[in-house]
C-alpha positions in Angstrom: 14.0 -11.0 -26.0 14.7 -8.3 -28.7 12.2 -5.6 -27.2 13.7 -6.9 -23.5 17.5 -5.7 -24.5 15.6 -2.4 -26.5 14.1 -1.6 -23.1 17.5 -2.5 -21.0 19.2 0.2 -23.3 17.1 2.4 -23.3 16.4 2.8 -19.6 20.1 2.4 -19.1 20.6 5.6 -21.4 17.8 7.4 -19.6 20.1 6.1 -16.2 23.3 7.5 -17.7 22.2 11.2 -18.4 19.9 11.3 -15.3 22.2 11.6 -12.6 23.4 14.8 -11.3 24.1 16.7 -7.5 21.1 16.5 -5.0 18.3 18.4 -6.2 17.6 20.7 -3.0 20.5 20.5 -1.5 20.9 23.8 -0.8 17.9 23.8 1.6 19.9 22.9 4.6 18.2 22.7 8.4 21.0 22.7 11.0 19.8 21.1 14.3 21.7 20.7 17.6 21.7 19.4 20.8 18.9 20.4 23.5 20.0 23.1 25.8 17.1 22.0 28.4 14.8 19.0 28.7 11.9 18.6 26.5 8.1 18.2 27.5 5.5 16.8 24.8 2.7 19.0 25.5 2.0 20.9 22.4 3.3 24.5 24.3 6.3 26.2 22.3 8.0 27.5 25.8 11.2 25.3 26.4 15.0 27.1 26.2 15.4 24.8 23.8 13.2 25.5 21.5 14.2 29.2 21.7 18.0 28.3 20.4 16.6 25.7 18.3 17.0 27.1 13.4 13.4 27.8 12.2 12.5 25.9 8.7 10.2 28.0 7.4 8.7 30.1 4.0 7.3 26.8 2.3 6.8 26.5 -1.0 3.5 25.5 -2.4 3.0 21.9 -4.4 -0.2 21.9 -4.8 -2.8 24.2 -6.9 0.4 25.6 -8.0 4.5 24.9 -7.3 5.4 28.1 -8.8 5.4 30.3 -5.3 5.8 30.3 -1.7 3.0 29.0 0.1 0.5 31.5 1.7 -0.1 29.4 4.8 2.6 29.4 6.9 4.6 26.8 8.7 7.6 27.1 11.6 9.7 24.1 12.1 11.9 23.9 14.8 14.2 20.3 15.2 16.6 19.2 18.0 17.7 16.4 20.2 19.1 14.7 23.0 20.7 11.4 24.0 17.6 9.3 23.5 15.2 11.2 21.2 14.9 13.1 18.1 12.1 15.9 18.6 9.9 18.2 16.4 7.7 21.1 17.5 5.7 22.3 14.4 3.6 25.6 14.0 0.8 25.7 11.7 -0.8 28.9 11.2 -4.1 29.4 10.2 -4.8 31.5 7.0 -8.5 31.7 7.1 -11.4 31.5 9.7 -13.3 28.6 10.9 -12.4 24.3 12.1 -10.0 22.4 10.9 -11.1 19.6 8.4 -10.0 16.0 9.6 -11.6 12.3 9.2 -11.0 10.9 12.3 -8.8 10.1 15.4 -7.5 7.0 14.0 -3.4 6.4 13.1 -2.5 6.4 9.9 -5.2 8.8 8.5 -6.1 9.1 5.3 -3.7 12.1 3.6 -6.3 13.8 1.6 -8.8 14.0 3.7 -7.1 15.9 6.8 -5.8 18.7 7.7 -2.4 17.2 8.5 1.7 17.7 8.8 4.1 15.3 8.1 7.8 14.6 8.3 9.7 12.8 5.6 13.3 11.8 6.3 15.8 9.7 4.8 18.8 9.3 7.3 21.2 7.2 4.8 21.0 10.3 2.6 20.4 7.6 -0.1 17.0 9.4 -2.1 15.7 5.8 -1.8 14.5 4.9 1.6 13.5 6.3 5.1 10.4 7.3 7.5 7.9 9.3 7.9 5.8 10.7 10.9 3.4 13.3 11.2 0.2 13.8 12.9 -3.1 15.8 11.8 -4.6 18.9 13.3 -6.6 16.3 16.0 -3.4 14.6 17.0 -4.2 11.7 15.1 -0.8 10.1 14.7 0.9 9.2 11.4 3.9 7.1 10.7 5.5 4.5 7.9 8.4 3.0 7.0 10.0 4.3 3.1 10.7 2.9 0.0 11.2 3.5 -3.7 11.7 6.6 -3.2 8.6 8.0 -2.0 6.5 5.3 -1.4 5.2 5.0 2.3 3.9 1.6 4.1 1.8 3.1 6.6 1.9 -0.8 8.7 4.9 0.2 10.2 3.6 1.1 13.7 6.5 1.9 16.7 6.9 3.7 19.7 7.0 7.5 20.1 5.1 10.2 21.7 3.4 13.1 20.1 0.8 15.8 21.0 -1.5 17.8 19.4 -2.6 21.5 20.9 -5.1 24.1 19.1 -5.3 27.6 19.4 -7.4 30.3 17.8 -5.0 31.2 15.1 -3.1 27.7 15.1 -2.5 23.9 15.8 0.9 23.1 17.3 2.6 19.2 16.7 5.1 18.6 18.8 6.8 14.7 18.7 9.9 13.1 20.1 10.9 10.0 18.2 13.1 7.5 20.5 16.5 7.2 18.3 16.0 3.4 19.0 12.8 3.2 17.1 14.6 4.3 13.4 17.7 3.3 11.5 20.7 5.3 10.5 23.9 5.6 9.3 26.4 5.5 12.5 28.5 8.5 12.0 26.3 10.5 9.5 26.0 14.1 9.9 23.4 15.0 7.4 20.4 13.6 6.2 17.9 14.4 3.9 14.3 15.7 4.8 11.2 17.3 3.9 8.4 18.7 5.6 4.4 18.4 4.2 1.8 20.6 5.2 -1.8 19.8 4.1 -4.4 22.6 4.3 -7.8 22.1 3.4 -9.1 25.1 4.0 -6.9 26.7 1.9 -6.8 23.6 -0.5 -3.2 24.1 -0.4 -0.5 21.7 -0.3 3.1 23.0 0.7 6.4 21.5 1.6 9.8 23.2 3.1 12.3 21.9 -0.1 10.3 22.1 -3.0 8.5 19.6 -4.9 7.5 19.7 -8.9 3.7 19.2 -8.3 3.3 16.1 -10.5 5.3 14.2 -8.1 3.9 13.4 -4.2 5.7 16.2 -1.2 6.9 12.4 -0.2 9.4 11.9 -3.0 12.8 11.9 -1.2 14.6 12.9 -4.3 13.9 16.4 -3.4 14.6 16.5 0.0 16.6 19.0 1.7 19.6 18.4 4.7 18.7 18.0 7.9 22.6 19.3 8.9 23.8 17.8 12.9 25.8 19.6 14.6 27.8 16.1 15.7 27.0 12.8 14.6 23.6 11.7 16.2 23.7 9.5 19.0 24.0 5.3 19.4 20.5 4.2 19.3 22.1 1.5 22.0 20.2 -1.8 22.5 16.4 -1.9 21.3 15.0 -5.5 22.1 11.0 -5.5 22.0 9.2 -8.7 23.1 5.5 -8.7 21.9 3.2 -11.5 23.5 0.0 -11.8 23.3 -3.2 -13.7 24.1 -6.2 -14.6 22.8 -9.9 -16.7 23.6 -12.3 -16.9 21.4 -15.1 -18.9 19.9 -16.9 -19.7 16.7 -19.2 -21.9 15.2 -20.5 -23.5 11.6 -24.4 -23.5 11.7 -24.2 -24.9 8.0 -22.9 -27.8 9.2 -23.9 -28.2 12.5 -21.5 -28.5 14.5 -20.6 -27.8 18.0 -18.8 -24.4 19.5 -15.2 -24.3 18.8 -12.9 -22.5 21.2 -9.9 -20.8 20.9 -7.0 -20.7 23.6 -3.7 -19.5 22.5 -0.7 -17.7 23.4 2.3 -16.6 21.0 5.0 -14.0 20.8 6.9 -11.4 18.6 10.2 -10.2 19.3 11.8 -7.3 17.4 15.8 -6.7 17.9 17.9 -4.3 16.3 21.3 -6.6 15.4 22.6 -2.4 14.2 21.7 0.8 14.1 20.7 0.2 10.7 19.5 -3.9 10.8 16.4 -5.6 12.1 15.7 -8.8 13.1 11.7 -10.1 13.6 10.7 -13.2 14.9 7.6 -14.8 15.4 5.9 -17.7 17.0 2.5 -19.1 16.7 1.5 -15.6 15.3 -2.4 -14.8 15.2 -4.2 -11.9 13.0 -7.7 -12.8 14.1 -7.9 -8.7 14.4 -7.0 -7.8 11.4 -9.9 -6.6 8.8 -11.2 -8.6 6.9 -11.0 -8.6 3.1 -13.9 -6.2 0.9 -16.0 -8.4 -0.9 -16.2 -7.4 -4.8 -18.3 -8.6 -7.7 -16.0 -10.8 -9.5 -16.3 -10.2 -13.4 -12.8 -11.2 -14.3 -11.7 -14.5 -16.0 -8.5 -14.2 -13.7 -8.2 -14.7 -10.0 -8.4 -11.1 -8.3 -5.7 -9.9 -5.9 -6.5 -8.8 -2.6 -4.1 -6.7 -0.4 -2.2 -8.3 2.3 -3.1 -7.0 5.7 -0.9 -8.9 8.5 1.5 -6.7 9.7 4.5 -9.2 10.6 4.5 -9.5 6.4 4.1 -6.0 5.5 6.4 -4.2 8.0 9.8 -3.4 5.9 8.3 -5.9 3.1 8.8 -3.9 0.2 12.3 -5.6 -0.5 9.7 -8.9 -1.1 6.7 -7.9 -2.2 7.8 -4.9 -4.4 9.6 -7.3 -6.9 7.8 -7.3 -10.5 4.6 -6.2 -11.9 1.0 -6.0 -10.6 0.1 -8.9 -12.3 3.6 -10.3 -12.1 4.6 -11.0 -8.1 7.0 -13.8 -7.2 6.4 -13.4 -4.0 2.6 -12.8 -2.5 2.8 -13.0 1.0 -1.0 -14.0 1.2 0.0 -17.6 -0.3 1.7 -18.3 3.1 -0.6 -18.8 6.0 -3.9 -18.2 5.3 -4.8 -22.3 4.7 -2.6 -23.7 7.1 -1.4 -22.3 10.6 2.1 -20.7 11.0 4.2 -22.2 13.3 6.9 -19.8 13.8 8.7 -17.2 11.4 12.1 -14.7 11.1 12.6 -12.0 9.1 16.2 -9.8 8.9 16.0 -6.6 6.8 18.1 -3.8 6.7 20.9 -2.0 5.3 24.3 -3.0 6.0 25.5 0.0 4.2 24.7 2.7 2.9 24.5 0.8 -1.0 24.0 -2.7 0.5 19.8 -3.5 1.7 19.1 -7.5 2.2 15.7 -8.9 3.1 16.0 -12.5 5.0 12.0 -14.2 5.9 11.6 -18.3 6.7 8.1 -19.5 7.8 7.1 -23.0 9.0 3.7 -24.1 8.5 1.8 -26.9 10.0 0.4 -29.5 8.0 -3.9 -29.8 8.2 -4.7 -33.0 7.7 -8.3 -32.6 6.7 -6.9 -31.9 3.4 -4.0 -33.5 3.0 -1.7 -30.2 3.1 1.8 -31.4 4.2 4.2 -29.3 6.7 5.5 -26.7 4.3 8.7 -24.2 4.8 8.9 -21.1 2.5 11.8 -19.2 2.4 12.8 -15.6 0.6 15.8 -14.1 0.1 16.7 -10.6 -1.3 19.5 -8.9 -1.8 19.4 -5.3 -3.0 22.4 -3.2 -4.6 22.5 0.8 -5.0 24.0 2.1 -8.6 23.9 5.9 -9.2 21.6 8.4 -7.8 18.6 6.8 -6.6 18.6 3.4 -8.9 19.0 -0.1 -7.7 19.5 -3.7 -8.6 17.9 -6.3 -7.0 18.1 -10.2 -6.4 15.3 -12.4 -4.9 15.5 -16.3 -4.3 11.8 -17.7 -3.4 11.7 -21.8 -2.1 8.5 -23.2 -0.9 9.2 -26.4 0.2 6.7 -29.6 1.4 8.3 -31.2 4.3 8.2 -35.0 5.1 5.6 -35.4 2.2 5.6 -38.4 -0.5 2.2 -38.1 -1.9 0.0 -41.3 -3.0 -1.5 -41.1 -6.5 -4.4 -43.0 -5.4 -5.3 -40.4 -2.2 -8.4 -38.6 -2.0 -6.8 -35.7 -1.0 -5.1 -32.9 -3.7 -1.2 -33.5 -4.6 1.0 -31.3 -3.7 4.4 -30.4 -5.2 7.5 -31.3 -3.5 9.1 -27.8 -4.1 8.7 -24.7 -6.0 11.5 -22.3 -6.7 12.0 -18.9 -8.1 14.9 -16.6 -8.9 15.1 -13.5 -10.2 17.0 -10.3 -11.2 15.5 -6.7 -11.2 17.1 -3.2 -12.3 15.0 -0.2 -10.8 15.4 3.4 -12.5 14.9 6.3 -10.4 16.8 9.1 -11.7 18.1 11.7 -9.9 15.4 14.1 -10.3 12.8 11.9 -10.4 11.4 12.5 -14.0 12.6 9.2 -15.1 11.4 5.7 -13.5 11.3 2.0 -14.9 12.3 -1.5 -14.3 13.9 -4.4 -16.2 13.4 -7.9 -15.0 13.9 -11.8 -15.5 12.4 -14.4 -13.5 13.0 -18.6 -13.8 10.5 -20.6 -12.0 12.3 -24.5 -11.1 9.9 -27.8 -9.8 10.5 -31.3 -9.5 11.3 -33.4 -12.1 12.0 -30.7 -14.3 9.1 -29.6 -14.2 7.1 -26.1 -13.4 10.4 -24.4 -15.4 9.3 -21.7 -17.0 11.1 -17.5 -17.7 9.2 -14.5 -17.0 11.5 -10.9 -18.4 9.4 -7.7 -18.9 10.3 -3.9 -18.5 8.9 -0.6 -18.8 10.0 3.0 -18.9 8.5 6.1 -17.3 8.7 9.7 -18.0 6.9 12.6 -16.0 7.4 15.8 -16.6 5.1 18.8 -15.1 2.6 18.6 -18.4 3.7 15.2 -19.8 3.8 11.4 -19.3 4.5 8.8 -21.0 5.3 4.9 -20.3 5.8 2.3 -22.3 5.7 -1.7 -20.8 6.1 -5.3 -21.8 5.9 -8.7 -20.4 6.4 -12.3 -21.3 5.2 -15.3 -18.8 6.2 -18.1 -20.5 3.5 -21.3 -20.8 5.2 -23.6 -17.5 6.3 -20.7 -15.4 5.0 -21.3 -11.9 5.2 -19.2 -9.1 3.7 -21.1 -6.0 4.1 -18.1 -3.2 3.0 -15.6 -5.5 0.8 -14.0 -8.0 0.6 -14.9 -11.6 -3.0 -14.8 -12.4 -1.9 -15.3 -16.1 0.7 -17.4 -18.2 1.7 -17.7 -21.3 1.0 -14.5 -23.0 3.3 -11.5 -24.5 2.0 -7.9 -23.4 2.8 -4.7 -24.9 1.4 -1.5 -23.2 1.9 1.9 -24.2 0.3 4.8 -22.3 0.4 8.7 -22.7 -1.5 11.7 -21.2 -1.1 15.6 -20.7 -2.5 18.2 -18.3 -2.7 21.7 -18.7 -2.6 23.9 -15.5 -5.1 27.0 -16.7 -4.2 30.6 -14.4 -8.0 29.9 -13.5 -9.4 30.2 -9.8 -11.5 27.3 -10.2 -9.7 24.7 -12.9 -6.1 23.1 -11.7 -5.7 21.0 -14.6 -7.1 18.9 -17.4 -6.0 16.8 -20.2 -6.8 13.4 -21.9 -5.0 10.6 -21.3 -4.4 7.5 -24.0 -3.5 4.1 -23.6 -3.3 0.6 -25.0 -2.5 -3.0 -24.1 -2.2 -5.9 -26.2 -2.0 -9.4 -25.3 -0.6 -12.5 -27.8 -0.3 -16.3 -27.0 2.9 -17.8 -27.5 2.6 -18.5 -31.0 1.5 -15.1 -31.3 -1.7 -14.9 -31.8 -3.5 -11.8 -30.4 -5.7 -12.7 -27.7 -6.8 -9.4 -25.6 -6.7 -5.9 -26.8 -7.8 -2.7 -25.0 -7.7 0.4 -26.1 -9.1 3.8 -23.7 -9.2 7.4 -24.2 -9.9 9.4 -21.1 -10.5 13.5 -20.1 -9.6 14.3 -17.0 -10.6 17.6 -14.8 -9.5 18.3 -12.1 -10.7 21.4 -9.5 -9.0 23.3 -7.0 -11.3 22.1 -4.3 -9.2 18.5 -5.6 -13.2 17.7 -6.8 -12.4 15.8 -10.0 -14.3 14.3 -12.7 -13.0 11.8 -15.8 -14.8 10.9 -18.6 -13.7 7.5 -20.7 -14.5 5.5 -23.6 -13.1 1.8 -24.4 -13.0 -0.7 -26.8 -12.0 -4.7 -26.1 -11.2 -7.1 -28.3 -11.4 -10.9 -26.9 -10.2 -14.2 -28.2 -11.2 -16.7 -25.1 -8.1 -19.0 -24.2 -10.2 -21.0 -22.1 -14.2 -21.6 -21.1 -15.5 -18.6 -19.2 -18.9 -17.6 -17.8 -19.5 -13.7 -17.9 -21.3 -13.9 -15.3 -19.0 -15.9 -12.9 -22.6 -17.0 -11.2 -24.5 -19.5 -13.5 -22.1 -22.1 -14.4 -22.8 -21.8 -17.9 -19.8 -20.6 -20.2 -18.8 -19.4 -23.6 -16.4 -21.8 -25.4 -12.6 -21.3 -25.6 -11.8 -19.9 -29.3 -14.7 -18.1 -29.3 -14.1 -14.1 -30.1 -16.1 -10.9 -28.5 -15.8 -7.6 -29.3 -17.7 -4.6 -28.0 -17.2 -0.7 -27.0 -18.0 1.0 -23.7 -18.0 4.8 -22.1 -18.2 5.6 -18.8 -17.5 8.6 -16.0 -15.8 9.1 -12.5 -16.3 12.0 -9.8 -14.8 12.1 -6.7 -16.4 15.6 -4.4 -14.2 17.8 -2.3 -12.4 16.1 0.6 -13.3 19.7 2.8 -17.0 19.1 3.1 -18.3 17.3 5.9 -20.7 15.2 3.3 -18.5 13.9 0.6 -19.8 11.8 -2.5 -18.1 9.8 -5.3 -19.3 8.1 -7.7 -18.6 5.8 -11.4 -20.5 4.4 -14.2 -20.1 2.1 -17.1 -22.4 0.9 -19.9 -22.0 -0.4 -23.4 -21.2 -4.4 -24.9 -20.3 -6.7 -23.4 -19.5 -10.5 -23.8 -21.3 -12.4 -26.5 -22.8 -9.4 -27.8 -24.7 -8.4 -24.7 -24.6 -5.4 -22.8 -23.5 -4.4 -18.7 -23.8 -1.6 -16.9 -22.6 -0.7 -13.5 -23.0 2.1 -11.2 -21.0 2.5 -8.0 -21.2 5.3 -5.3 -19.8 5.8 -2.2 -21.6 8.7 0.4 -20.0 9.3 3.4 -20.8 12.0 6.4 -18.5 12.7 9.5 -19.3 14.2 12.8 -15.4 15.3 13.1 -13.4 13.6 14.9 -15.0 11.4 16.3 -17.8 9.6 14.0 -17.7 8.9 10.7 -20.5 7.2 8.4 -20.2 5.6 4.9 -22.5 4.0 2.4 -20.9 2.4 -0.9 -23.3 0.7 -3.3 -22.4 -1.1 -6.4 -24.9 -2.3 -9.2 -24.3 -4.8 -12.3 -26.9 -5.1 -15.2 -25.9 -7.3 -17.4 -28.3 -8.4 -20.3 -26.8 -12.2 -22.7 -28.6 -14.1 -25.0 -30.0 -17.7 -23.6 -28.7 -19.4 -21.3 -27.8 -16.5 -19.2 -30.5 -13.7 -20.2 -30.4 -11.2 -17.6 -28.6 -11.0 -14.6 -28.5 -7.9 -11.6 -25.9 -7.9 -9.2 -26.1 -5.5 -6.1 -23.2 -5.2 -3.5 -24.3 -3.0 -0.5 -22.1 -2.3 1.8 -22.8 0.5 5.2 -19.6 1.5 7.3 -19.4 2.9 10.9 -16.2 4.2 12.2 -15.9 5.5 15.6 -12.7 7.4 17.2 -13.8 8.1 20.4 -10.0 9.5 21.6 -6.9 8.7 19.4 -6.5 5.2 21.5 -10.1 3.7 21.5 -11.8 2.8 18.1 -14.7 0.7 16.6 -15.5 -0.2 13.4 -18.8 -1.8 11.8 -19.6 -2.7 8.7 -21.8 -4.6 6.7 -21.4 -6.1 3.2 -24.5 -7.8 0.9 -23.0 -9.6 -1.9 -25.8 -11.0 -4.4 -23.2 -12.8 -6.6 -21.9 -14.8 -3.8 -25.2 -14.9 -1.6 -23.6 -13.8 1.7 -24.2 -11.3 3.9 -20.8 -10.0 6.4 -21.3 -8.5 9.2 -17.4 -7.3 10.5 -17.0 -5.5 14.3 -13.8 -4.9 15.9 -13.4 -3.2 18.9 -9.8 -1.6 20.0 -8.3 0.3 22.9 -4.4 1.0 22.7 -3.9 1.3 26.3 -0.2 1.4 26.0 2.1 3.1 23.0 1.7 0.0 20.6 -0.2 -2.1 23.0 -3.7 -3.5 22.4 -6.8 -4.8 23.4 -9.2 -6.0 20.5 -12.5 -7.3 20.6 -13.6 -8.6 16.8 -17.1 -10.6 15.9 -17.9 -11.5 12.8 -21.4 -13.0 11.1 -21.9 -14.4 7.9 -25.7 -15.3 7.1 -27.2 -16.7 4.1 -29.5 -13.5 2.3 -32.9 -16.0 1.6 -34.0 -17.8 3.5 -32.3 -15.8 6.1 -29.8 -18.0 8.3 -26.9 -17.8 10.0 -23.6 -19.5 8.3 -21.3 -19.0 10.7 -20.1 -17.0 13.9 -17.0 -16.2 15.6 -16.2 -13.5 18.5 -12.5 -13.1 19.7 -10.7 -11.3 22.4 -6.9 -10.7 21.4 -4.6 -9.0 24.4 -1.0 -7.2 23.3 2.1 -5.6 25.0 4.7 -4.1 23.5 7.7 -4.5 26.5 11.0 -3.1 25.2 13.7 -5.0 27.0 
């Protein structure tokens, strides 16, 4: 409790002396109504665009954020009673094709020539959206959050093109009013224009950004300046059916084809201008890709990503609360064992210091295993202080319907309820150099019990040469957290970290430095039980090629039987302690070329005085835009004394994405996993025929690797509209 009050103060000092006037707020951008109507066709020859303030004369982030930027970009902004629009003029600095990945939405930043919009239109520094497109037309778009973090699963409506010329590529959007949220009555908002050049390997944005911190951050936007409040979005009611056949079958335990016949629905209604509401019945995410298998080393269950959109769209208010290792609330836990019966979500702002997150979902009971019917519920409720910092307040109930369990049942028990509150102060001051969080959690069951407190905290400091952070954390023995992610409990964690870079006036080096850091871990009674120390050198190229070098040491007192091989069953005893050093290297190639590489490597100890090594690599070729190819590879040697002797793991896994325009995709891949003895095959197939509407076509294989069977099989055929009422 000591070092949790320490780390209140101190980040509440750091608060206190942080705030100050917008950053960049002298980079103003007036924009004002369209003088004639506006076609999205990539041509700069409308009156409008004529009249309209030119943004221009970037400034580069990225080799260097000393200068202007020597590729140039003109940004003209206006609008009209239904749309906000943006015509963009990228110039070329240098001869030859423009470097992008693919056609596919929501490309990957770094590896595309690419411009992108950042606005926040509650002026608040903390939350907004962001579209952009790259120099194919690929679109780009996300919703905000934390101040320059972007979830790219938003997806809405809006209209963009993409046209190239010998000396330039021109974007030109127009973004429906009714697809954003905003302040009724607000005249300025902050924004920010990116600019990605490979060619040039330059990075550049209109208000300027210290390089150590993403051309995202909205603490340094500039003022997007109306000349009268912008319009009433009006009513924006979506209604999102869809349909879906499909069939599958188990060949391990031969049984018959099972078929698939369903309907369900998603509507999306905007209650205000700056308030959603999402609801959601009998949802399905057969198309969504599934999970990369991984050899599993750890003695702690591994986190995978979410990846069903209804959950991630404005879910940062949820699923932002705590720590890596620390969630309350892990959306996964909801719907993945049971079927989902119908959902809501309401999130929003209701001012411009007020932002509440609302989500109930109703699961189906399966029988088969004895799961009851099962409601979970979250509730946030988030409160602006200063500048850019926040406080937020989360309430998490799962909650097993109609269910009094026998003792004597076959089946697994189930609690009747699991609860969690919590309280979370977020640091972001004004200028961005400054970041942290202070948090407690208390975790409520039946009966008194499953009570157990969770506080932890850290502090962050980023300056253009230094950083620094310090962190702590404290899961108490009972805490349980039934919708989320906990991996770990009962354990005290200290984790200081530090690291330089030097930025050399050299035409090839950007930066280098070492960076140094340690965890700790202690049981309750405070005995240490992990320790990890690292020392790393890091160099980084102007081409953004980079290459780290590392070397380790861990300390391990076993809380628990493990096997270090997570395969053979057999396991080291709890108590017993391991200790062993390690080295290792990263290097990532140049995102320009059309063949790019990457690979890492570890050897050294290992568990019970034995030794691993691992290699992974990842080579990848694209026929741009349309094709690209990847192969990853990852290999585990690892060499104990009887009963586990020697053990090799390979994971193989080829990729094949096709954008054959920027509304028809396919995607292949395959995935051998020797630890697991499975062998994916993953298709999907899909064709956006209308703005947000979809057809997909996904088939999956799973086949045992010797003797070489099929496991199972399953093709489905999923049908969207998006219909705005």
């Amino acid at each position: 409790m000591r070092q949790l009050i320490i780390s209140v103060l101190l980040i509440a000092f750091a608060n206190s002396v942080c705030f100050g006037q917008k950053i960049n707020a002298a980079y103003r951008l007036p924009i004002q109504k369209a003088v004639s109507p506006i076609t999205i066709d990539g041509v700069l020859d409308e009156k409008a665009w004529e009249l309209a303030e030119v943004a221009t004369n970037f400034f580069m982030i990225a080799p260097m954020d000393t200068s202007y930027a020597q590729v140039q970009t003109d940004v003209r902004m206006t609008y009209d009673e239904q749309n906000l629009y943006i015509i963009v003029v990228n110039h070329h600095l240098m001869e030859g094709p423009y470097m992008v990945e693919s056609l596919r939405r929501d490309f990957s930043f770094g590896k595309n020539d690419n411009f992108l919009l950042f606005m926040d239109p509650f002026d608040d520094q903390t939350n907004g959206f962001t579209f952009g497109a790259n120099a194919a037309g690929a679109q780009w778009d996300g919703i905000m959050f934390n101040g320059g973090s972007v979830d790219l699963s938003w997806d809405n409506k809006w209209t963009s093109e993409v046209k190239n010329y010998e000396d330039k590529w021109i974007f030109e959007a127009a973004i429906p009013f009714k697809s954003i949220r905003y302040k009724k009555g607000i005249k300025e908002w902050g924004i920010n224009f990116s600019r990605l050049d490979l060619k040039a390997t330059e990075k550049s944005g209109w208000a300027p950004v210290p390089r150590q911190f993403p051309s995202a951050s909205l603490a340094y936007t500039g003022i997007l300046v109306w000349d009268n409040p912008p319009p009433s979005a009006g009513a924006n009611v979506s209604i999102i059916p869809y349909a879906l056949g499909g069939v599958s079958r188990d060949f391990e335990s031969k049984s018959s084809n099972i078929y698939r016949r369903e309907v369900g629905i998603d509507a999306k209604i905007a209650l205000t201008s700056s308030l959603n509401l999402d609801l959601t019945v009998n949802p399905d995410f057969s198309q969504v890709e599934v999970d990369r298998q991984v050899t599993n080393l750890d003695r702690f269950e591994l986190f995978f990503p979410e990846r069903r959109q209804f959950f991630l769209e404005n879910g940062d208010l949820f699923a932002n609360f705590g720590y890596s290792t620390i969630r309350p609330f892990f959306s996964r836990r909801t719907g993945l064992n049971a079927p989902i019966q119908f959902g809501a979500r309401l999130s929003g702002k209701i001012n411009k210091d007020w932002r509440i997150g609302a989500m109930n979902m109703q699961t189906g009971e399966v029988e088969s295993d004895g799961l009851p019917s099962q409601n979970f519920t979250v509730l946030a409720l988030q409160r602006q202080v200063g500048a850019r910092s926040n406080i937020t307040g989360i309430l998490i109930n799962k909650q097993s319907l109609n269910y009094d369990p026998d003792p004597k049942s076959e089946h697994p028990l189930y609690s009747q309820f699991n609860r969690n509150a919590g309280l979370e102060y977020n640091l972001a001051s004004s200028n961005n150099l400054w970041t942290g969080k202070a948090m407690v959690l208390k975790s409520f069951g039946p009966d008194g019990t499953q009570e157990g407190f969770v506080h932890a905290a850290n502090l962050k400091y980023a300056s253009g040469n230094l950083s620094w952070n310090w962190q702590h954390e404290y899961v108490s023995e009972n805490y349980t957290a039934e919708v989320g992610f906990v991996p770990r409990n009962g354990f005290y964690k200290i984790s200081p970290t530090v690291a330089y870079r030097w930025f050399p006036k050299s035409e090839k080096i950007l930066s280098h430095g070492p960076d140094v850091g340690t965890t700790f871990f202690f049981n309750t009674t405070g005995q240490q039980t992990d320790k990890i120390i690292n020392a790393a050198y890091s160099v980084r190229w102007r081409s953004q090629s980079n290459l780290t070098v590392w070397m380790g040491h861990d300390f391990v007192r076993l809380q628990r039987p493990f096997d270090p091989t997570n395969f053979s069953g057999e396991t080291l005893p709890a108590g017993s302690i391991h200790k062993w050093n390690s080295l290792g290297a990263e290097y990532n190639s140049k995102p320009q070329s059309l063949f790019t590489y990457s690979f890492s490597t570890r050897m050294g100890g290992y568990y019970a005085d034995g030794d691993r090594f691992n290699i992974s690599s990842e080579l990848g070729y694209r026929f741009q835009p349309f094709v690209s190819i990847a192969m990853s590879s990852n290999y585990n040697r690892i060499v104990l004394p009887e009963p586990w002797n020697t053990t090799n793991f390979w994971l193989v896994g080829p990729r094949l994405d096709i954008t054959m325009t920027n509304t028809v995709f396919f995607t292949a891949f395959v995935q051998y996993n020797e630890q697991i003895e499975n062998i994916n095959l993953n298709t999907r197939f899909q064709w956006r025929f209308k703005p947000a509407s979809d057809l997909f076509i996904v088939y999956t294989d799973n086949y045992l690797p010797a003797p070489f069977y099929t496991k199972n099989r399953s093709i489905v055929l999923k049908f969207t509209y998006w219909w705005n009422v």
